[in-house]
C-alpha positions, -999 to 999 in steps of 0.1 A, spaced: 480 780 -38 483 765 -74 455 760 -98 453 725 -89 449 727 -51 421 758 -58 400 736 -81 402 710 -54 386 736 -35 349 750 -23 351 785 -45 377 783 -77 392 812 -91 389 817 -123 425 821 -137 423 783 -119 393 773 -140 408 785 -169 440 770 -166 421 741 -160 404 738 -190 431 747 -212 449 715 -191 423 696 -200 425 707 -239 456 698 -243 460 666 -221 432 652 -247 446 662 -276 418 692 -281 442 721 -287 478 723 -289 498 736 -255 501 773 -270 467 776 -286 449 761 -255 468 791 -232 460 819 -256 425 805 -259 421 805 -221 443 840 -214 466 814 -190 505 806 -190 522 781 -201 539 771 -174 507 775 -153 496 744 -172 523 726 -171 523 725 -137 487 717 -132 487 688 -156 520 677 -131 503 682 -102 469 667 -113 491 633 -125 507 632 -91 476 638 -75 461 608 -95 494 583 -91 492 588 -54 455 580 -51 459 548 -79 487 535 -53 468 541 -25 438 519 -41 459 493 -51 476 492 -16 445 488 3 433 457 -24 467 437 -9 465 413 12 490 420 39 493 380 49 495 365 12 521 397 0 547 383 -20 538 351 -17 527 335 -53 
């Protein structure tokens, strides 16, 4: 299980909630991508991938919202 899917979860880790934060630092400009993981004790690529993961996460449930505002009948139709 990555970071992502464990803070999604009931009981993080907290090499999760680490990486986390350091995602969170440098996604909002707080820290740099190699201070943030030496302030946090976490990889790089470990937050890489969560700051993927959490954007895909996000994309998927912004379509899904948007889908479900469509009205199937008047699709396309302008």
């Amino acid at each position: 299980m990555n970071a992502f899917e464990e803070m999604c979860g009931p009981k993080p880790s907290a090499k999760a909630t680490a990486t986390a934060k350091a995602a969170h630092d440098v996604v909002y400009g707080k820290a740099g991508l190699v201070r943030a993981c030496a302030h946090f004790h976490v990889q790089e690529q470990a937050v890489i991938q969560y700051i993927i993961d959490k954007t895909e996460y996000e994309t998927k449930i912004d379509i899904e919202r948007a889908m479900s505002a469509v009205d199937p009948d008047n699709y396309g139709n302008k």
